[in-house]
Structure formats: C-alpha cells, structure tokens
C-alpha angles and dihedrals in degrees: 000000000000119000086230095052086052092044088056092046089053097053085038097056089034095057092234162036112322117182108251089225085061095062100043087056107048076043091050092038096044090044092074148040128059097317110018119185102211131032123220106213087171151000103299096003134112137185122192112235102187141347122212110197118229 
C-alpha cells in the first residue's frame, strides 16, 4: 500500500487530521528490528506482516 493511501486510512479511521510525518515514521521505525510489523518491498510502499489484536 501507498503511504499516502495509509496516511489517508489513518485519518480516515482517527476522525481527523494526523500529521503525514507521523505516519512515515511509526511505518520506518515498525519495518525493521526482530519483529518488525510492516515490510517495505519499495520506496513509498508497506505491507503489513502481521496484526496482533488488543
């Protein structure tokens, strides 16, 4: 997905204006490490690896 598309859903599902930097980051910092959330298979593009409910 775009990070723009994903920026959009998640001002979309929070009701409101979210700053886009916001989002580039939680998607950079959650794309690597041990267990990373999101892949990057290119420039400006996630994938969601896994989702762990609340």
């Amino acid at each position: 997905m775009r990070m723009k598309d994903v920026h959009a859903e998640v001002e979309r599902l929070l009701g409101g204006e979210v700053s886009f930097q916001s989002v580039a980051d939680f998607l950079t910092k959650n794309s690597k490490g041990q267990k990373p959330l999101f892949e990057r298979p290119r420039y400006g593009h996630y994938r969601l690896l896994r989702f762990e409910p609340s």
